[in-house]
N, CA, C and O atoms as a Tripos MOL2 file, in Angstrom:
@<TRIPOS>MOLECULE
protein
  312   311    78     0     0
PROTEIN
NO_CHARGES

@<TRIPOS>ATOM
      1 N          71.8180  139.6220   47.5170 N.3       1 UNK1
      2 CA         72.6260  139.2080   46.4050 C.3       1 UNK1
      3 C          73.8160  138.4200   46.9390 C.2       1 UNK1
      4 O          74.2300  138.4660   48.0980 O.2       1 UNK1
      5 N          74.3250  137.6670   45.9100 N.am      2 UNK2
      6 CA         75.3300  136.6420   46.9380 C.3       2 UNK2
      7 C          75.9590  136.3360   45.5850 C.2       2 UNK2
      8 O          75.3090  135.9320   44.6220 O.2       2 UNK2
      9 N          77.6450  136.6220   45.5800 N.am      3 UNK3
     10 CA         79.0450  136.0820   44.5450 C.3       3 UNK3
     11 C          79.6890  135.7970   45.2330 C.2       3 UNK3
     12 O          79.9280  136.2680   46.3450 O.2       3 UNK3
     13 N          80.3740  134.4080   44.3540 N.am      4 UNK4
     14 CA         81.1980  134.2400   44.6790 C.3       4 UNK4
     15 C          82.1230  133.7340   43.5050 C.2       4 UNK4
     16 O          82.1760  132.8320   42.6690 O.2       4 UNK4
     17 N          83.0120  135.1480   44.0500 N.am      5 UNK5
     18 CA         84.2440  135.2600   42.7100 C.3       5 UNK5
     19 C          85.9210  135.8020   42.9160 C.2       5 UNK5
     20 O          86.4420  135.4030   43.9580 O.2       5 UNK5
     21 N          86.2900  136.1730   42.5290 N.am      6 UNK6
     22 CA         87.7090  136.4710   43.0280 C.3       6 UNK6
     23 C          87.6660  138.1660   43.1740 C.2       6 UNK6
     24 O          86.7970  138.9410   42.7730 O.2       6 UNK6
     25 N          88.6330  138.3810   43.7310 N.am      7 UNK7
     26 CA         89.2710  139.7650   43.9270 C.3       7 UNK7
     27 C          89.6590  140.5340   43.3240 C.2       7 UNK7
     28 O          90.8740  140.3570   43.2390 O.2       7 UNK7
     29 N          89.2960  141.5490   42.6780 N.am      8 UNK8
     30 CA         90.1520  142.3940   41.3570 C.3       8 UNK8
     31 C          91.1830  143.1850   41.8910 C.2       8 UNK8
     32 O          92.0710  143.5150   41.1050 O.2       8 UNK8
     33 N          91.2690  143.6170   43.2280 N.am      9 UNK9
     34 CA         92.4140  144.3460   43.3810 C.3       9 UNK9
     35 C          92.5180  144.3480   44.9440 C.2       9 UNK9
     36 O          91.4330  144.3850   45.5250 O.2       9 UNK9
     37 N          93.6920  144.3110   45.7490 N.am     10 UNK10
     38 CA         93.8760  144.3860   47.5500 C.3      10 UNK10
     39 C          92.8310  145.1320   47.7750 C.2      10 UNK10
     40 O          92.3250  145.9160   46.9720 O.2      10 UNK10
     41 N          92.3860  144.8460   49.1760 N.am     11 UNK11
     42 CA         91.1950  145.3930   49.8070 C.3      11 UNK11
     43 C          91.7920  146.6150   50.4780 C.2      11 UNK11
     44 O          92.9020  146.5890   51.0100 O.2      11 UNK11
     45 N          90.9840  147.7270   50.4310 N.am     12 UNK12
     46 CA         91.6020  148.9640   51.0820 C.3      12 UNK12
     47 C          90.9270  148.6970   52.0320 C.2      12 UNK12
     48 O          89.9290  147.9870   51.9080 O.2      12 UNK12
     49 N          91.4990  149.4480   53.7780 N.am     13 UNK13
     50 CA         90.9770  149.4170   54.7570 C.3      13 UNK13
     51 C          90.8890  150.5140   55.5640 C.2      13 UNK13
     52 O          92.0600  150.7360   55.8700 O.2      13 UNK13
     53 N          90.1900  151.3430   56.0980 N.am     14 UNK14
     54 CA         89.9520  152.3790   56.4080 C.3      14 UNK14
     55 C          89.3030  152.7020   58.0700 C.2      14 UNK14
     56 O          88.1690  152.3880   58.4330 O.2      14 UNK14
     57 N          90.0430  153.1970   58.6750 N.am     15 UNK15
     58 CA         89.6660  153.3740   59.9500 C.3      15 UNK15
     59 C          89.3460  154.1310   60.5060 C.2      15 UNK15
     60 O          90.2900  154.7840   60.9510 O.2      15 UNK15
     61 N          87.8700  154.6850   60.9470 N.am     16 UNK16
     62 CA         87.2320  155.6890   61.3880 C.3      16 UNK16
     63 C          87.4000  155.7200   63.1880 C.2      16 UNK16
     64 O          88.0360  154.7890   63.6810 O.2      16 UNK16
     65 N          86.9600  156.5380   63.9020 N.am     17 UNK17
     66 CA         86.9550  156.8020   64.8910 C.3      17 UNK17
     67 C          86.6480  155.5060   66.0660 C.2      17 UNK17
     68 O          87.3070  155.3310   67.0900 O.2      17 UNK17
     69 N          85.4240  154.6420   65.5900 N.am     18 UNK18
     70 CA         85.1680  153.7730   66.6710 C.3      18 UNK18
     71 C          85.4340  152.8130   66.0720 C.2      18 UNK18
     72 O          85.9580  151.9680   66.7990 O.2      18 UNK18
     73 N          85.2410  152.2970   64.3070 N.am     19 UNK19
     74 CA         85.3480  151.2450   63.9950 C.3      19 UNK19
     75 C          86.2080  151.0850   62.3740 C.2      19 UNK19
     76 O          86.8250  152.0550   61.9330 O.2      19 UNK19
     77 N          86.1660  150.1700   61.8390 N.am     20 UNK20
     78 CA         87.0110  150.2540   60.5440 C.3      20 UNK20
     79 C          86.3410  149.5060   59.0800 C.2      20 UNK20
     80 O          85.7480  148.4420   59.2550 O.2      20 UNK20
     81 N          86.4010  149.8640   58.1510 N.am     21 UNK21
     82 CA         85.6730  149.5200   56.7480 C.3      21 UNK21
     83 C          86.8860  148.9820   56.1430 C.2      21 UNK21
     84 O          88.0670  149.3270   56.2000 O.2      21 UNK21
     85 N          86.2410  148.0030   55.5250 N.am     22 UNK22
     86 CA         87.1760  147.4530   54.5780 C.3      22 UNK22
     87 C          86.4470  147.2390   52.7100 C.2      22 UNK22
     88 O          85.5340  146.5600   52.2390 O.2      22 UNK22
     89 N          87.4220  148.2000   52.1420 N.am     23 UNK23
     90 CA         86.2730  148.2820   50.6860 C.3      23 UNK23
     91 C          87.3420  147.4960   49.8160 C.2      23 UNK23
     92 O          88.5160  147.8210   49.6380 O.2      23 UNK23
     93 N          86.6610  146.3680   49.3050 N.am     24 UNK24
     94 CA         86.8960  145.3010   48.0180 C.3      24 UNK24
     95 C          86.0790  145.5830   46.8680 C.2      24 UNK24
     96 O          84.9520  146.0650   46.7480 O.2      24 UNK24
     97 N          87.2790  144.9900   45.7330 N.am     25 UNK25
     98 CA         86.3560  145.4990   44.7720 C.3      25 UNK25
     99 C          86.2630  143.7700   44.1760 C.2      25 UNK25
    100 O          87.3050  143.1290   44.3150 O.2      25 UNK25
    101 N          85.1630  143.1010   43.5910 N.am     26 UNK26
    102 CA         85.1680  142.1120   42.9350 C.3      26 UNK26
    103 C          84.4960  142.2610   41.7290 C.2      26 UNK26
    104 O          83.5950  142.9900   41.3130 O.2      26 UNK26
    105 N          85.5660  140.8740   41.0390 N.am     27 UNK27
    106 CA         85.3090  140.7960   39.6650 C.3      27 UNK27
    107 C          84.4510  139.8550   39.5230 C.2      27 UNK27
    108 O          84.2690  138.8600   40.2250 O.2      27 UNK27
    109 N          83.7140  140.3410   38.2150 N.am     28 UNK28
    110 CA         82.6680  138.6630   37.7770 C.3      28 UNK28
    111 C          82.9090  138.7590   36.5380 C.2      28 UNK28
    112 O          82.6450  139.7860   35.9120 O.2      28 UNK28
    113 N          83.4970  137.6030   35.9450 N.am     29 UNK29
    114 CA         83.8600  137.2690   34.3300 C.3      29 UNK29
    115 C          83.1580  136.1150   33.9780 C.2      29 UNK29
    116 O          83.2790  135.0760   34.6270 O.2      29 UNK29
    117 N          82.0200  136.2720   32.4440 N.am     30 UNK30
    118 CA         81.6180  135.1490   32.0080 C.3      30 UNK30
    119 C          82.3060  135.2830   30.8410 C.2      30 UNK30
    120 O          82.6860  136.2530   30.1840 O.2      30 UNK30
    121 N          82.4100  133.7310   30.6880 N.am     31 UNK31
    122 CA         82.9380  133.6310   29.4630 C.3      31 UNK31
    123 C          82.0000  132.8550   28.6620 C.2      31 UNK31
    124 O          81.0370  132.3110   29.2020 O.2      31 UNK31
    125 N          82.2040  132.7720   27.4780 N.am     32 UNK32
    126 CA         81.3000  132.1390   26.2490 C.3      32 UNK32
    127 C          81.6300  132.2400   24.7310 C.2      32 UNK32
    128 O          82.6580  132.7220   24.2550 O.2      32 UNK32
    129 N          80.6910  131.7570   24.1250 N.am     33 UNK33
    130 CA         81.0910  132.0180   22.6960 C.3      33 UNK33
    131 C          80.0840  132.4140   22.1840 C.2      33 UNK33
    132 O          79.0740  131.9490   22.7140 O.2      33 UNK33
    133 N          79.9230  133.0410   21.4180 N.am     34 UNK34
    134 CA         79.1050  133.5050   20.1050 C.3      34 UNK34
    135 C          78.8090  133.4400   19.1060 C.2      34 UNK34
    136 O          79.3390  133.9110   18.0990 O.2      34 UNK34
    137 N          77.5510  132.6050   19.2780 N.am     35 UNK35
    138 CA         77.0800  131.7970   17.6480 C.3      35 UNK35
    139 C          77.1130  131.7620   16.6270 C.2      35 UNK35
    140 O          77.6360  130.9170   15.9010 O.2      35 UNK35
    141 N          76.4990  132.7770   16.3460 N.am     36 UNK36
    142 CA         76.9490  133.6660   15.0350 C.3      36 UNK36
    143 C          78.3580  133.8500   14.5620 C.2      36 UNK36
    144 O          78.3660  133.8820   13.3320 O.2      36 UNK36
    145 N          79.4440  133.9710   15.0340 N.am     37 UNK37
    146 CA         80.9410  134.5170   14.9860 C.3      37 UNK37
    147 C          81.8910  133.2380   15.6870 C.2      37 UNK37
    148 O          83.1110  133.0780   15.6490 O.2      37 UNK37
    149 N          81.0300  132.5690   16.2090 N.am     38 UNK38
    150 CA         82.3310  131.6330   17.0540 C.3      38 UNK38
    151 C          83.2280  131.9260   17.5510 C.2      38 UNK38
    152 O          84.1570  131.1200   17.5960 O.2      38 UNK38
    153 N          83.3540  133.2250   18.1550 N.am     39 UNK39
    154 CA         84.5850  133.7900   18.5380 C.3      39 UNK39
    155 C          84.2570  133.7370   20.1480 C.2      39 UNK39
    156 O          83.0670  133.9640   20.3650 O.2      39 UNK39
    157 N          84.9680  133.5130   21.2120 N.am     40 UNK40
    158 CA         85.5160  133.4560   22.6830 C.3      40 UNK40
    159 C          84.9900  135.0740   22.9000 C.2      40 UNK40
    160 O          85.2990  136.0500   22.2170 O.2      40 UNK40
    161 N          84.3490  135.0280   23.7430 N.am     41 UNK41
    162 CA         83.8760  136.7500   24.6550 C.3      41 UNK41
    163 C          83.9270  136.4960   26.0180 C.2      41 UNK41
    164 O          83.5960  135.4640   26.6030 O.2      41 UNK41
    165 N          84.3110  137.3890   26.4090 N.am     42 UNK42
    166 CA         84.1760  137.6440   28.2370 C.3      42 UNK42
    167 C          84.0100  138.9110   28.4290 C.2      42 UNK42
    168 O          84.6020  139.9450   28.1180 O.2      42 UNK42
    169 N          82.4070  138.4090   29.4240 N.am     43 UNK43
    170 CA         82.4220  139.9500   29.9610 C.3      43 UNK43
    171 C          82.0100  140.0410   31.4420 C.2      43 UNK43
    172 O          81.1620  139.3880   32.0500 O.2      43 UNK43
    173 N          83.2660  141.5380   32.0870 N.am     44 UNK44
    174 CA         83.5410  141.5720   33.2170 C.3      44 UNK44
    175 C          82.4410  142.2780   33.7070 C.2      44 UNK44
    176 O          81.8800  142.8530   32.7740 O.2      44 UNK44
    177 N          81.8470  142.4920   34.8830 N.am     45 UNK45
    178 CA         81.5160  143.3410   35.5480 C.3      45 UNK45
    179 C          82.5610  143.0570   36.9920 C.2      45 UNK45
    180 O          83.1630  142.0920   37.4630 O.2      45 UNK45
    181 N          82.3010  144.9510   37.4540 N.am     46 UNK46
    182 CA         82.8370  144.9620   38.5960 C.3      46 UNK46
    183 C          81.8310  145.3480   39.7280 C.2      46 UNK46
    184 O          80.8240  146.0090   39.4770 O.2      46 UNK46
    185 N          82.1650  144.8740   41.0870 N.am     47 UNK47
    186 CA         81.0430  145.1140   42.3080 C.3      47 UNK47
    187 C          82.1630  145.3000   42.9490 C.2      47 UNK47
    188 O          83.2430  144.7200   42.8390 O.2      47 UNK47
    189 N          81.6930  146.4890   43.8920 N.am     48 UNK48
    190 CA         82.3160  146.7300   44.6830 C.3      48 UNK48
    191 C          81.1510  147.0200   46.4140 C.2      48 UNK48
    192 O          79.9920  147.4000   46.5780 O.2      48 UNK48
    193 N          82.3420  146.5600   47.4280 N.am     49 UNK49
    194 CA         81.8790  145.8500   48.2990 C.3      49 UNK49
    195 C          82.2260  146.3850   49.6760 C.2      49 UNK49
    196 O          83.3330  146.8950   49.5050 O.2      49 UNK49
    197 N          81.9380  146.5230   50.7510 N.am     50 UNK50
    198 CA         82.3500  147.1800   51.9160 C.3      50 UNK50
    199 C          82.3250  145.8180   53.2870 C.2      50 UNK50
    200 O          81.2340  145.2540   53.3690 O.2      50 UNK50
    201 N          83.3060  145.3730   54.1800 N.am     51 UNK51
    202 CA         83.2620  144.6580   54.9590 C.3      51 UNK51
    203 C          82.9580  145.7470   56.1050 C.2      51 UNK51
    204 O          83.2180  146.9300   55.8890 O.2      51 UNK51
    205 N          82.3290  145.2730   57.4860 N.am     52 UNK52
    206 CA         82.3450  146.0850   58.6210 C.3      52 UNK52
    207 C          82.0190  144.4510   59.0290 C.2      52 UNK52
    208 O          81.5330  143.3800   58.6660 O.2      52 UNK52
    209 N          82.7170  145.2170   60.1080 N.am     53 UNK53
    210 CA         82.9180  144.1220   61.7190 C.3      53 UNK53
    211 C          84.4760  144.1340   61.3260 C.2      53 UNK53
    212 O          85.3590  144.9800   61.4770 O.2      53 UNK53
    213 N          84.4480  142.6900   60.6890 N.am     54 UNK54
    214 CA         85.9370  142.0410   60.8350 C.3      54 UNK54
    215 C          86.6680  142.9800   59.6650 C.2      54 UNK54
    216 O          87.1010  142.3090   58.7270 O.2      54 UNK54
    217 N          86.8550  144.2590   59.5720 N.am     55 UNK55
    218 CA         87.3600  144.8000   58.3960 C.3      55 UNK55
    219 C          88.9640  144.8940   58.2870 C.2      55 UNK55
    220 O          89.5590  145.1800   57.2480 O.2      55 UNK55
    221 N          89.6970  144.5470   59.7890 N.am     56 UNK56
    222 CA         90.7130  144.4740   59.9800 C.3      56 UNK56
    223 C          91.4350  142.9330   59.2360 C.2      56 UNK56
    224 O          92.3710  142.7690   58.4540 O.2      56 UNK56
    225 N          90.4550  141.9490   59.9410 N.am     57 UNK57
    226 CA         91.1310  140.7010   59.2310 C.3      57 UNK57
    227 C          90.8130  140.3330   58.0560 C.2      57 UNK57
    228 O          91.5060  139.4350   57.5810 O.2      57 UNK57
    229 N          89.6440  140.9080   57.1810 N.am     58 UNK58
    230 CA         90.0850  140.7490   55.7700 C.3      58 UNK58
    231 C          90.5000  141.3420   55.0360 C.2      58 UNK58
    232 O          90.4960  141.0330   53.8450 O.2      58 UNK58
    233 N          91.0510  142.5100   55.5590 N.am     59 UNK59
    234 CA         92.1620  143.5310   54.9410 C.3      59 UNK59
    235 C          93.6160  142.8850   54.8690 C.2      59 UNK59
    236 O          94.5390  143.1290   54.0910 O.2      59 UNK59
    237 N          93.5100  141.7950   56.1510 N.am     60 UNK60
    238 CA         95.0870  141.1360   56.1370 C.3      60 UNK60
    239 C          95.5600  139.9600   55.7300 C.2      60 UNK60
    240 O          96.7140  139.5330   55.7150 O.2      60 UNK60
    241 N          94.3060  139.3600   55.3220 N.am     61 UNK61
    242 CA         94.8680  138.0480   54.7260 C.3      61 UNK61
    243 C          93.3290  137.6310   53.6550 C.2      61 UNK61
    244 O          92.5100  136.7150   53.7270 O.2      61 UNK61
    245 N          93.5070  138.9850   52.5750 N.am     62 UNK62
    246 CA         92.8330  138.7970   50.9880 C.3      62 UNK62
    247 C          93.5990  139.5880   50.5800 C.2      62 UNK62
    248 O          94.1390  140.4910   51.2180 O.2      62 UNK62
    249 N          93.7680  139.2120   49.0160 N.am     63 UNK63
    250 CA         94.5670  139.6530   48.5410 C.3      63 UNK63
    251 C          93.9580  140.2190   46.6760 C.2      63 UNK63
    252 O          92.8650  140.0440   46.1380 O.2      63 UNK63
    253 N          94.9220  140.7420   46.2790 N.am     64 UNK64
    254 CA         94.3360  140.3790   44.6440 C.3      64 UNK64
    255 C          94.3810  138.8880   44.1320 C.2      64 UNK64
    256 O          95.4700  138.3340   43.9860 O.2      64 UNK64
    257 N          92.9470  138.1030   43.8010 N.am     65 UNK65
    258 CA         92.7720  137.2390   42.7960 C.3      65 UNK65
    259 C          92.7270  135.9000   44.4070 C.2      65 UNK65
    260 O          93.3080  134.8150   44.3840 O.2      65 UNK65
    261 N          91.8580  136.4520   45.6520 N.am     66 UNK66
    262 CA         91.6510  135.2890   46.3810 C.3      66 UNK66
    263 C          89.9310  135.6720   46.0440 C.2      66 UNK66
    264 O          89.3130  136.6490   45.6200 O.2      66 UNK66
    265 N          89.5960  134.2520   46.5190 N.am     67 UNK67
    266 CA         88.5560  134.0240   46.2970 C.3      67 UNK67
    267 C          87.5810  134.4790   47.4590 C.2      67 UNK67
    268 O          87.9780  134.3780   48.6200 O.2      67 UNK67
    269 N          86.1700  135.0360   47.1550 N.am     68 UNK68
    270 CA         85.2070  135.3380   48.2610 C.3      68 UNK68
    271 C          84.2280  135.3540   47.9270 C.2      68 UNK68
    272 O          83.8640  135.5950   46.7760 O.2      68 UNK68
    273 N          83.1490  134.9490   49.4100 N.am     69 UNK69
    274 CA         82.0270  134.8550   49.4820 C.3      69 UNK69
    275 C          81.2690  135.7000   49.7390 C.2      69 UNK69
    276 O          81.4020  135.8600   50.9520 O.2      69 UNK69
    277 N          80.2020  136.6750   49.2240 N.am     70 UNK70
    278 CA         79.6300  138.3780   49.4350 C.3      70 UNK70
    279 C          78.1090  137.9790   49.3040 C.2      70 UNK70
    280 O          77.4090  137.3920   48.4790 O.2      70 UNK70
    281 N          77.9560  138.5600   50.4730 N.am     71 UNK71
    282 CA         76.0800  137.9560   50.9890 C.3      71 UNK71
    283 C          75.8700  139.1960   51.8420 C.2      71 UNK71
    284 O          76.2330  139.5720   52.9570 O.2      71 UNK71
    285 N          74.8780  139.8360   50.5040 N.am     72 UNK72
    286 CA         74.4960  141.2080   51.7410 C.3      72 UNK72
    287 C          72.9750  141.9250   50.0430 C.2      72 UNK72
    288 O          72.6160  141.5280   48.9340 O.2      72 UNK72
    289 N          72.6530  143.1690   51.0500 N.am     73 UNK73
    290 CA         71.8150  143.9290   49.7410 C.3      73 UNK73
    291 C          72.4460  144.4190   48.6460 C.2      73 UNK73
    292 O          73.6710  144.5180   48.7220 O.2      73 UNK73
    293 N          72.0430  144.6640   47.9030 N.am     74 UNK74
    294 CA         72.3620  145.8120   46.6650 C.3      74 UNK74
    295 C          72.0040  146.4910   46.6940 C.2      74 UNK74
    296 O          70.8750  146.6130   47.1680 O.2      74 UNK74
    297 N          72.7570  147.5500   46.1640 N.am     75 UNK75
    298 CA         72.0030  149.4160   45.9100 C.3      75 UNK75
    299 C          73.0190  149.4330   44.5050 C.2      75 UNK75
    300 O          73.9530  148.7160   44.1440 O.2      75 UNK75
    301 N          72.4820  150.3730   44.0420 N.am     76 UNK76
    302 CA         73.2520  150.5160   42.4730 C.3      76 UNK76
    303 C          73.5550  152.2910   42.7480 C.2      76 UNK76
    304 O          73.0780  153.1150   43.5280 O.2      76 UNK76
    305 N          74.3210  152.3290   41.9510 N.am     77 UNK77
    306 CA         74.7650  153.9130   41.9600 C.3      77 UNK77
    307 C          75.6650  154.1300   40.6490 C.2      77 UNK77
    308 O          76.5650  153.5460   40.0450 O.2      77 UNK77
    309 N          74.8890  155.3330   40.5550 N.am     78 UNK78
    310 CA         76.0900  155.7770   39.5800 C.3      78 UNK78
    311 C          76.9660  156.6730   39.1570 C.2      78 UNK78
    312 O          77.7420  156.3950   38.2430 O.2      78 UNK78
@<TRIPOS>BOND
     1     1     2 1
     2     2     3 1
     3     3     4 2
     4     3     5 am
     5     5     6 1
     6     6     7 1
     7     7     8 2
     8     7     9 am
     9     9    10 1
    10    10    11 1
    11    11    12 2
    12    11    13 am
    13    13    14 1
    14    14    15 1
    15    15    16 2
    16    15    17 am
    17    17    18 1
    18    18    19 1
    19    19    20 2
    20    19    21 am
    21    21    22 1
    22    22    23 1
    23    23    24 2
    24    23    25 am
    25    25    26 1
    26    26    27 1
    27    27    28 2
    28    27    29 am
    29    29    30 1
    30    30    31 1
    31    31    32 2
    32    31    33 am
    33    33    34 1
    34    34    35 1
    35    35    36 2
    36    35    37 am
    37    37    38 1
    38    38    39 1
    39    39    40 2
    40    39    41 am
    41    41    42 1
    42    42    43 1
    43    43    44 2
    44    43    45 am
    45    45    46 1
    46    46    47 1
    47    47    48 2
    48    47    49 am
    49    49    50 1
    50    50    51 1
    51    51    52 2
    52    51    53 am
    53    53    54 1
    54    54    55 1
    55    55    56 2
    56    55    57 am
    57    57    58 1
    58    58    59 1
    59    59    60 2
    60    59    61 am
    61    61    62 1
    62    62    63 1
    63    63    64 2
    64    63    65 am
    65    65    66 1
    66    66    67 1
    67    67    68 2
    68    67    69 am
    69    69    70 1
    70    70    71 1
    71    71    72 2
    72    71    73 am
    73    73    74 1
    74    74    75 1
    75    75    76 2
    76    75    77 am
    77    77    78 1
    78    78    79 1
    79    79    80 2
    80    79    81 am
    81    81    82 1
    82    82    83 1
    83    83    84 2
    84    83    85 am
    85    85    86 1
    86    86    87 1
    87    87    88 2
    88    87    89 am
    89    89    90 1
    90    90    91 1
    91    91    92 2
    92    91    93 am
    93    93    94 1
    94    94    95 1
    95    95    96 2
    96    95    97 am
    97    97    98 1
    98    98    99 1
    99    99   100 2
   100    99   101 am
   101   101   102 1
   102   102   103 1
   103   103   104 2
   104   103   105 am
   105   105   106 1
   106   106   107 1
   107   107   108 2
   108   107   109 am
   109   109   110 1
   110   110   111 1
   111   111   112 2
   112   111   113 am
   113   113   114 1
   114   114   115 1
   115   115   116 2
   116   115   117 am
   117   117   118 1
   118   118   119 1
   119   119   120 2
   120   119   121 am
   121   121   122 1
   122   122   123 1
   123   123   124 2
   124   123   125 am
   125   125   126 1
   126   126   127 1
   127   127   128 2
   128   127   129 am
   129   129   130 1
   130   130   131 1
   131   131   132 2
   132   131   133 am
   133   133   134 1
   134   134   135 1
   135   135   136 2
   136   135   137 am
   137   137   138 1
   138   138   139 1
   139   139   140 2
   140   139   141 am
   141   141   142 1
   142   142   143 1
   143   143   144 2
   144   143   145 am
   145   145   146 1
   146   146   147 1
   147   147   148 2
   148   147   149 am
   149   149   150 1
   150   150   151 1
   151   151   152 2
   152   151   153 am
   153   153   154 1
   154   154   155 1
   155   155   156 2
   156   155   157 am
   157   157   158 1
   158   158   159 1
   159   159   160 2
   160   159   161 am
   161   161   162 1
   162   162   163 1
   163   163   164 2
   164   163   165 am
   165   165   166 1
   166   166   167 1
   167   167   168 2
   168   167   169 am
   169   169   170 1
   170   170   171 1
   171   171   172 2
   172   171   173 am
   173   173   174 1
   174   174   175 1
   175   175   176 2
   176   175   177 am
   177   177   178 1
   178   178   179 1
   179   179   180 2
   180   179   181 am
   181   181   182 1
   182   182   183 1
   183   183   184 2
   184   183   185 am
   185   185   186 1
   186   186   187 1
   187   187   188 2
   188   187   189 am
   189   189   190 1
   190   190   191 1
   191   191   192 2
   192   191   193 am
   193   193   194 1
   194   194   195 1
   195   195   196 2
   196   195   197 am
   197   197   198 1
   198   198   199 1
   199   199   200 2
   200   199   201 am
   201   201   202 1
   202   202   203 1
   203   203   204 2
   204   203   205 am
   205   205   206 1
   206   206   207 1
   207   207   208 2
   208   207   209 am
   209   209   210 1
   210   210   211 1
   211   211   212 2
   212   211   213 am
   213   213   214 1
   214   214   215 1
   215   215   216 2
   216   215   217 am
   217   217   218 1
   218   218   219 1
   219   219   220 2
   220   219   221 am
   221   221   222 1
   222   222   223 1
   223   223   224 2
   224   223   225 am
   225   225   226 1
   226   226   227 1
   227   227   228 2
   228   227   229 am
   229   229   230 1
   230   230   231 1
   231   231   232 2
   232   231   233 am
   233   233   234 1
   234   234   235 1
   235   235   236 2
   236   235   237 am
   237   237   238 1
   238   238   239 1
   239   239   240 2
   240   239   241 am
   241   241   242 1
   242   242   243 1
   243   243   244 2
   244   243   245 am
   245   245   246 1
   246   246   247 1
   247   247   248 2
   248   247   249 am
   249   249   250 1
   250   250   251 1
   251   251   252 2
   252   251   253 am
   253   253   254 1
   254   254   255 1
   255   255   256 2
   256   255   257 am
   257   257   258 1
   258   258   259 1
   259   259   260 2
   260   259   261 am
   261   261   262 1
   262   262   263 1
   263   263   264 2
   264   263   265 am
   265   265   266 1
   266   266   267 1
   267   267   268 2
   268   267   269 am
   269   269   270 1
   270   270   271 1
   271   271   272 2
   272   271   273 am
   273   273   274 1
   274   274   275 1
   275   275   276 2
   276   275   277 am
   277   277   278 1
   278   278   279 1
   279   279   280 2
   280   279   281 am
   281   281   282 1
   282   282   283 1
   283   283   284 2
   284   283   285 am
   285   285   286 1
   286   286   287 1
   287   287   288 2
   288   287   289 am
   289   289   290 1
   290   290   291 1
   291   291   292 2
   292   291   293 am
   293   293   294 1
   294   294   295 1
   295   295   296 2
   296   295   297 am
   297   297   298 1
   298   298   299 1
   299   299   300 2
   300   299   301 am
   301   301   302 1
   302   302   303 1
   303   303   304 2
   304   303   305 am
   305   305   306 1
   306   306   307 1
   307   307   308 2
   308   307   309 am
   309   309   310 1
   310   310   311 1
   311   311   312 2
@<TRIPOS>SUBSTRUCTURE
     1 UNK1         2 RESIDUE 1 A UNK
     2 UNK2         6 RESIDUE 1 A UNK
     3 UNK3        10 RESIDUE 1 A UNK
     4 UNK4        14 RESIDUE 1 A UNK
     5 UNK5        18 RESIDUE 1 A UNK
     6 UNK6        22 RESIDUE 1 A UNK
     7 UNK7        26 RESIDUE 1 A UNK
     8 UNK8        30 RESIDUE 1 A UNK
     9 UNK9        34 RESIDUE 1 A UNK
    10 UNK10       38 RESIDUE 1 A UNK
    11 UNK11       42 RESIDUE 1 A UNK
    12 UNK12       46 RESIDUE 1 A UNK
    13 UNK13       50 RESIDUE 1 A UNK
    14 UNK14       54 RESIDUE 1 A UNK
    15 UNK15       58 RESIDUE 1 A UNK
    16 UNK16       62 RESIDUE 1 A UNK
    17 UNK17       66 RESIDUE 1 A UNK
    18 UNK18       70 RESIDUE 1 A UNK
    19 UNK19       74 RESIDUE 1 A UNK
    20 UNK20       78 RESIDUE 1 A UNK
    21 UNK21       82 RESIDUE 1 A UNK
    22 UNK22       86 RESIDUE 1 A UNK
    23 UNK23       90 RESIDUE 1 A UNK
    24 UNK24       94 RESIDUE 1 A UNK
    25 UNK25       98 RESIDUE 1 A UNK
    26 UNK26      102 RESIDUE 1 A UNK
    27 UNK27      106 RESIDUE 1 A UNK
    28 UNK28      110 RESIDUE 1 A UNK
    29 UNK29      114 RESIDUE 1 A UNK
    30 UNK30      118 RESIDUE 1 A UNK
    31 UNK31      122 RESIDUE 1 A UNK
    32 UNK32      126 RESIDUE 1 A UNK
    33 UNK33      130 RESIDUE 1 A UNK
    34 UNK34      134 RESIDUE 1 A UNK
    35 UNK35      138 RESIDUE 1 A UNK
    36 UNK36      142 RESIDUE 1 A UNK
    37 UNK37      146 RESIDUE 1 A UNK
    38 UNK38      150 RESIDUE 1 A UNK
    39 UNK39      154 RESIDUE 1 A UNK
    40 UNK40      158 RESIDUE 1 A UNK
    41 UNK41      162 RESIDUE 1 A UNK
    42 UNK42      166 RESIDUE 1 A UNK
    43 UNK43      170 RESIDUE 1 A UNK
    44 UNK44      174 RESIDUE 1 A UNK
    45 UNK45      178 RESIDUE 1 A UNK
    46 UNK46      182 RESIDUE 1 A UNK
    47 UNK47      186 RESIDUE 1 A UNK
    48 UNK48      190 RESIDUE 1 A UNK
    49 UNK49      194 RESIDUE 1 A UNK
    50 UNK50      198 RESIDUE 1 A UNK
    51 UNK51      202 RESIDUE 1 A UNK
    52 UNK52      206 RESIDUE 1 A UNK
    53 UNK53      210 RESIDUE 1 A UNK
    54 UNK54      214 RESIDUE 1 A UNK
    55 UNK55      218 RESIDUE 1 A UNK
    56 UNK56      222 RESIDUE 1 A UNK
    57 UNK57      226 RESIDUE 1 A UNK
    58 UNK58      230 RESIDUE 1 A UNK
    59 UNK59      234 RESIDUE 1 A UNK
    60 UNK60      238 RESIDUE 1 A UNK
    61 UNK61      242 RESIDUE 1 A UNK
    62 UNK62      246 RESIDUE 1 A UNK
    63 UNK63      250 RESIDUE 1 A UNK
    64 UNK64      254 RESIDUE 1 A UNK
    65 UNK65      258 RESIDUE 1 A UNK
    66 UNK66      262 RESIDUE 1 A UNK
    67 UNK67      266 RESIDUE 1 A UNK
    68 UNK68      270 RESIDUE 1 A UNK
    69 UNK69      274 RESIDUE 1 A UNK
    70 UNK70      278 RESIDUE 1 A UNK
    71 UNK71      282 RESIDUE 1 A UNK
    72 UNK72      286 RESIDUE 1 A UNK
    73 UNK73      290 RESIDUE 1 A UNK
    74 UNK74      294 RESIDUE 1 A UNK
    75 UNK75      298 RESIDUE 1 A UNK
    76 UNK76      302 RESIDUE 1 A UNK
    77 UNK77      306 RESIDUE 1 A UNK
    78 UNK78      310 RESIDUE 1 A UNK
């Protein structure tokens, strides 16, 4: 799966024993209108995302509402 969308909130970063995680959460907003009603809708989903390797440097320079590129599997949970 692969977005690319902005940041909903600072990336937390978390440091375990040998190495460190960095968990982002991203937003995806479509927007549109609705035929019937003509009225403006947006709807968000949220994904949330885990960096390993570089979890240090995108913990330090992303922020809320920068933009990123997320290329990896999906698993769903709930």
């Amino acid at each position: 799966m692969i977005l690319r969308r902005q940041l909903g909130a600072d990336p937390e970063t978390v440091s375990a024993e040998r190495r460190s995680v960095c968990n982002i959460r991203i937003r995806d907003s479509n927007r549109g209108k609705d035929k019937a009603e003509r009225d403006k809708k947006e709807a968000t989903e949220w994904h949330r995302s885990r960096v390993l390797g570089l979890a240090e440097i995108a913990g330090q320079y992303r922020k809320k509402g920068s933009s990123v590129y997320d290329r990896g599997q999906s698993q769903a949970r709930k």
